[in-house]
C-alpha positions as a Markdown table, in Angstrom:
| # | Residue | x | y | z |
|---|---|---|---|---|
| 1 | Unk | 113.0 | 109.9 | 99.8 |
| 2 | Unk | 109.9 | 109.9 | 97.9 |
| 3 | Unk | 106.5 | 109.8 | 99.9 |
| 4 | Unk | 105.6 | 106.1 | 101.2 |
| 5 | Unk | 102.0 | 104.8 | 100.8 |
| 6 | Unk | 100.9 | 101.7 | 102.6 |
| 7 | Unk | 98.0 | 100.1 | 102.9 |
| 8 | Unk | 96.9 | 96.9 | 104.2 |
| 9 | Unk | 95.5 | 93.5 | 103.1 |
| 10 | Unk | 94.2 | 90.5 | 105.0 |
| 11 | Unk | 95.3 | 87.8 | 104.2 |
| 12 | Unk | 93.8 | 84.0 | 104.8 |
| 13 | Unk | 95.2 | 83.7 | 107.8 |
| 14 | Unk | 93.5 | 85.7 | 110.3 |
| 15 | Unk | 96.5 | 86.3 | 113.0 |
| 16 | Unk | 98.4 | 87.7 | 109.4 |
| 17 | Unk | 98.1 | 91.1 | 108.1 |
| 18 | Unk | 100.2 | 92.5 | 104.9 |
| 19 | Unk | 101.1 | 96.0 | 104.5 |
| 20 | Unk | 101.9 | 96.5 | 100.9 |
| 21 | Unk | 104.3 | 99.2 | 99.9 |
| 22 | Unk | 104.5 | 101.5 | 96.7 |
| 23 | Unk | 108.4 | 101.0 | 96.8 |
| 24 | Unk | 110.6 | 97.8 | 97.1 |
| 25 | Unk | 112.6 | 96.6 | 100.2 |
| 26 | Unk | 113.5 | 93.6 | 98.1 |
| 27 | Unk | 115.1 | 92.2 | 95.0 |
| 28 | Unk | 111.9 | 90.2 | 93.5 |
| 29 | Unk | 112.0 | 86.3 | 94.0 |
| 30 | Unk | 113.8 | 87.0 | 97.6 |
| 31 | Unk | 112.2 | 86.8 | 100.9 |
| 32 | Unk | 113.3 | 86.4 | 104.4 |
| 33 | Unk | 110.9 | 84.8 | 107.4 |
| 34 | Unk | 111.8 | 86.2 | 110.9 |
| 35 | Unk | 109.9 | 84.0 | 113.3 |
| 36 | Unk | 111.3 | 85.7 | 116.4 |
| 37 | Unk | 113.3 | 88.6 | 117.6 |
| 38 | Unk | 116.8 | 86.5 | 117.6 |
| 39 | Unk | 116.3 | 85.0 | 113.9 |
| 40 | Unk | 116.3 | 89.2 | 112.9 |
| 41 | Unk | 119.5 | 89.6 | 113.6 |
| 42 | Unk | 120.0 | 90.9 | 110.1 |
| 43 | Unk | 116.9 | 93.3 | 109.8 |
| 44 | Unk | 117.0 | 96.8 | 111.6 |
| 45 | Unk | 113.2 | 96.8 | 110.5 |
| 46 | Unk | 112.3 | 93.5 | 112.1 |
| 47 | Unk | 113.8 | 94.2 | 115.0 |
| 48 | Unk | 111.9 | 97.7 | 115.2 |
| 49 | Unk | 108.7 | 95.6 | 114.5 |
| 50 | Unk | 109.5 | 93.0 | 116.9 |
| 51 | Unk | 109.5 | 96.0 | 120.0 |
| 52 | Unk | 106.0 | 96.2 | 119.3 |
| 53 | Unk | 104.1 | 93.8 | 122.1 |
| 54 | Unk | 101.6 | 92.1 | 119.8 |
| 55 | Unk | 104.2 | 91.3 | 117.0 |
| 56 | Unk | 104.9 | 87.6 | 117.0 |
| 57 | Unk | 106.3 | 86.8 | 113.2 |
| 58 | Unk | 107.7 | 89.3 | 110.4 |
| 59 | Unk | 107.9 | 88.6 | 106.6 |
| 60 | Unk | 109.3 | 91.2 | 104.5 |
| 61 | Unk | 109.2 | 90.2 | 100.4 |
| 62 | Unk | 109.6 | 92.6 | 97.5 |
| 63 | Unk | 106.8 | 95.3 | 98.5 |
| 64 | Unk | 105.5 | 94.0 | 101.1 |
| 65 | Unk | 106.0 | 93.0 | 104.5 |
| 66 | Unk | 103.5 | 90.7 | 106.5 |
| 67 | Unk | 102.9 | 90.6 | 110.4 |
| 68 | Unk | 101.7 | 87.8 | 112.3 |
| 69 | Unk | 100.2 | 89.0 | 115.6 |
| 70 | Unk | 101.0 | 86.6 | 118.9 |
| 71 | Unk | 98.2 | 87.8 | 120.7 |
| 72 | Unk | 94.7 | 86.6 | 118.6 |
| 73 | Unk | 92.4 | 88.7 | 120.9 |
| 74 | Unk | 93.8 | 92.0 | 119.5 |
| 75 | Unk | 92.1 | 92.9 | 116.4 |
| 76 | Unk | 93.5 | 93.7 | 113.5 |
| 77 | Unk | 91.5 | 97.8 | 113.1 |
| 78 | Unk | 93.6 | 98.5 | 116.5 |
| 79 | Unk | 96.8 | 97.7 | 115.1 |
| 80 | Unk | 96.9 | 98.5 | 111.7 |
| 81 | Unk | 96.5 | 102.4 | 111.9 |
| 82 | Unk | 100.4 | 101.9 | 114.2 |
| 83 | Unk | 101.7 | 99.0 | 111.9 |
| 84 | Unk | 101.3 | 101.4 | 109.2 |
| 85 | Unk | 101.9 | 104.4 | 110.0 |
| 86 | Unk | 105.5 | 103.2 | 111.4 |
| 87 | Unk | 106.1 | 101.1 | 108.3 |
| 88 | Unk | 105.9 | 104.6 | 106.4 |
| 89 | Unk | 108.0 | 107.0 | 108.7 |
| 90 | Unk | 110.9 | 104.3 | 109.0 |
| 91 | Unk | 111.2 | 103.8 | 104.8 |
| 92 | Unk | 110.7 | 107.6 | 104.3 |
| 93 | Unk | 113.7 | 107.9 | 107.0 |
| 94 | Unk | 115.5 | 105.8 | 105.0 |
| 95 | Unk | 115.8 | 103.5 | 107.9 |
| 96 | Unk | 118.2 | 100.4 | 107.2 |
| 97 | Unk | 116.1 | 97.3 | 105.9 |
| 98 | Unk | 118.8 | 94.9 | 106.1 |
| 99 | Unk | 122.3 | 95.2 | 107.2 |
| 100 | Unk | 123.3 | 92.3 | 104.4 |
| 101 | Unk | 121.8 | 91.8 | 101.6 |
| 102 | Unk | 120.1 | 87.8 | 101.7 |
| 103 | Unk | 119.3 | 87.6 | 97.8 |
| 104 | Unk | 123.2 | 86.4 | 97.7 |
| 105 | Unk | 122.5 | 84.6 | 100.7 |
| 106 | Unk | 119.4 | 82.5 | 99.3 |
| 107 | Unk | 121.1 | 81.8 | 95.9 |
| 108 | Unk | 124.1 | 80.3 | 97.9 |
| 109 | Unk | 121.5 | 78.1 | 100.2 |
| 110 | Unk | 119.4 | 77.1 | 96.8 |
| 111 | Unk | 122.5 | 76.1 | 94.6 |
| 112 | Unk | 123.8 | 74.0 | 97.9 |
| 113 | Unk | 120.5 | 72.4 | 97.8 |
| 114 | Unk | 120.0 | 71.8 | 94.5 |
| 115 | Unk | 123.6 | 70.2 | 94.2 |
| 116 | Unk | 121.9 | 66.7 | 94.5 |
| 117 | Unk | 124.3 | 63.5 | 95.4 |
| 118 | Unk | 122.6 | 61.8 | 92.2 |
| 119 | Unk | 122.1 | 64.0 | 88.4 |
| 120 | Unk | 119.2 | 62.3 | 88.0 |
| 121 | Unk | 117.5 | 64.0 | 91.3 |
| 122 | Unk | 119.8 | 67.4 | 90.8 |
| 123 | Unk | 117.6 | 67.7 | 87.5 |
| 124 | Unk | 114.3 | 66.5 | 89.3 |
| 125 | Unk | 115.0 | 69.1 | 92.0 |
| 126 | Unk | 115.6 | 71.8 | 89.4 |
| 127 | Unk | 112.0 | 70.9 | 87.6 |
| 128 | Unk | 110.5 | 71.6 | 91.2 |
| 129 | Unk | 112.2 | 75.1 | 91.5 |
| 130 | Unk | 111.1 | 76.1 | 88.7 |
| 131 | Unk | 107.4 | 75.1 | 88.8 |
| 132 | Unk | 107.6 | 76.4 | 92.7 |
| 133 | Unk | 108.9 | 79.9 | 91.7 |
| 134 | Unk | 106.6 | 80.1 | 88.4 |
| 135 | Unk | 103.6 | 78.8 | 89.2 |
| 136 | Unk | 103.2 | 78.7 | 93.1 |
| 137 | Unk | 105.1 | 81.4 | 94.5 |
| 138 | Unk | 103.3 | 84.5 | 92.9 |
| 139 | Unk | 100.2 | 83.0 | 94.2 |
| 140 | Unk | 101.5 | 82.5 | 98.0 |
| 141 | Unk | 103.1 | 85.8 | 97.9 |
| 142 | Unk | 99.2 | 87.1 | 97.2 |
| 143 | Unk | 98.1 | 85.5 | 100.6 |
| 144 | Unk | 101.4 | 87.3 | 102.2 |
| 145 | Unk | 103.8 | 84.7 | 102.6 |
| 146 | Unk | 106.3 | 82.3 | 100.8 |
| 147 | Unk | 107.0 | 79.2 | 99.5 |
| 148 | Unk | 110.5 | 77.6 | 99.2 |
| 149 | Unk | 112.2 | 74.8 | 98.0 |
| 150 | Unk | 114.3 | 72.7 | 100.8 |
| 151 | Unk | 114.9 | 69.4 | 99.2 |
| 152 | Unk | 114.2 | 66.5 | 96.9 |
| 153 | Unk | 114.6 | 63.0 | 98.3 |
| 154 | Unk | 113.5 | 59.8 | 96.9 |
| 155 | Unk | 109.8 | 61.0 | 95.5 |
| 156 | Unk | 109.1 | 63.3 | 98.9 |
| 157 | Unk | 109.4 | 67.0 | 98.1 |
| 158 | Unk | 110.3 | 69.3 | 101.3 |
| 159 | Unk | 109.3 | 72.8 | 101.1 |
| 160 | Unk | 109.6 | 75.7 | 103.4 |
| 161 | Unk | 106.2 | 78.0 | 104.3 |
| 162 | Unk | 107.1 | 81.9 | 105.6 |
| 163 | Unk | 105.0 | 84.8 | 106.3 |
| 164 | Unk | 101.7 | 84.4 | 106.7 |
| 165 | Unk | 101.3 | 80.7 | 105.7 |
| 166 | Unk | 103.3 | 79.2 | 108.9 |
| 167 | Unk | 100.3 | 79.5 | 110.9 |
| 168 | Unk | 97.6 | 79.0 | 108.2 |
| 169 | Unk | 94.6 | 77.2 | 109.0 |
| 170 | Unk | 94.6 | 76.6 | 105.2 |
| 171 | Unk | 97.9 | 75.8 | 104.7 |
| 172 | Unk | 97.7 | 72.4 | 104.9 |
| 173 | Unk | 94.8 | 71.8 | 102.2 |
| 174 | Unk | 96.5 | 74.3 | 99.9 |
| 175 | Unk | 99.8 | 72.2 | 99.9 |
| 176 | Unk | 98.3 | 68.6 | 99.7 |
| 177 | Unk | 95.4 | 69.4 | 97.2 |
| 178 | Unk | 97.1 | 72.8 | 95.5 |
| 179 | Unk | 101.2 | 72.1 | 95.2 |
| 180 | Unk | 101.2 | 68.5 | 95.7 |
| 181 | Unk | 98.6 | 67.7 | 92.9 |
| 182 | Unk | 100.4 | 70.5 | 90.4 |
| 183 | Unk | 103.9 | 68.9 | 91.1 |
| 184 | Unk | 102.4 | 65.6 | 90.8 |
| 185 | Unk | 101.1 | 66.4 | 87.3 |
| 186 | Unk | 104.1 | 68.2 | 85.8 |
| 187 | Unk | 106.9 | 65.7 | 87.6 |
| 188 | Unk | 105.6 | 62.4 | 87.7 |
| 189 | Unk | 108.8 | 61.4 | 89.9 |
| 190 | Unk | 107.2 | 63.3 | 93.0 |
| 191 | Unk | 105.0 | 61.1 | 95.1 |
| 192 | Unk | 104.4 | 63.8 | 98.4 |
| 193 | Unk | 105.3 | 66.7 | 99.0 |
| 194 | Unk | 105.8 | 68.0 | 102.9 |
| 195 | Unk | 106.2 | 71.1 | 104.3 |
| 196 | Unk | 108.3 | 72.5 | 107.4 |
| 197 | Unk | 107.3 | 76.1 | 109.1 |
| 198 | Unk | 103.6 | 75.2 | 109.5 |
| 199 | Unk | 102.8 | 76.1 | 113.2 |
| 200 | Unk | 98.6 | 75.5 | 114.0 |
């Protein structure tokens, strides 16, 4: 294995840090959201991470993996120099990431979603997809988290928020005046748009 270099970057939520690798742990377009030990059940890593006192929520995307810390008065330049420097020795080992692979999982859960009981909202939900992976995702996955599509119903768009955005102070101005205006514009059949996995 090929020398890992990690460094990394705050993100807007201030109990969030992401450590951004020079290799991928994912498939791009998949990302998993562990927001305790027993949802890890799949991830060697997360589990690792989750022995760690301080480590309350683990997101692990293409390159990156983001930690949310559970205890706010430990800062950030104490825990980084260990986050990192464990991040790199397990990848380098060659340590097991997942013991599954979940891209085939998500697809599964997405085309089960999308699948609609009327065409007409099957091809509404498919016009959100899109726009969410396009145009909103690669921005979320800047701040360290995630954004995914859960379901269309009569106008009201559900989505779910990982990583670093479930505790987000900001999270709930960024969906209504960011996602819920740009889904608005582009599908005039959307009316709200709501989110699940925000925790203040």
């Amino acid at each position: 294995m090929s020398a890992v270099s990690i460094y990394a970057e705050a993100s807007p939520n201030p109990e969030s840090m992401k450590f951004v690798l020079n290799s991928n742990l994912l498939v791009d377009g998949v990302s998993v959201d562990y927001p305790n030990l027993e949802a890890a059940s799949n991830s060697p890593l997360a589990q690792e991470l989750f022995g760690f006192d301080y480590v309350g929520r683990v997101f692990i995307a293409q390159n990156f993996v983001t930690v949310t810390k559970s205890q706010p008065e430990m800062a950030w330049t104490q825990l980084i120099p260990e986050l990192r420097q464990f991040l790199k020795s397990y990848v380098e080992a060659g340590g097991p990431v997942f013991l599954v692979d979940p891209a085939a999982e998500q697809k599964a859960a997405q085309a089960a979603v999308a699948g609609d009981p009327t065409q007409q909202d099957g091809q509404i939900a498919q016009k959100v997809i899109d726009l969410l992976d396009n145009y909103v995702r690669p921005a979320v996955e800047q701040d360290g988290g995630n954004i995914t599509f859960k379901s269309y119903h009569e106008g009201v768009v559900t989505v779910n928020l990982q990583g670093s955005c479930s505790g987000c102070p900001s999270a709930t101005v960024t969906l209504k005046s960011g996602i819920e205006n740009l889904l608005k514009r582009m599908v005039p059949e959307v009316q709200s748009v709501v989110a699940e996995g925000i925790t203040v």
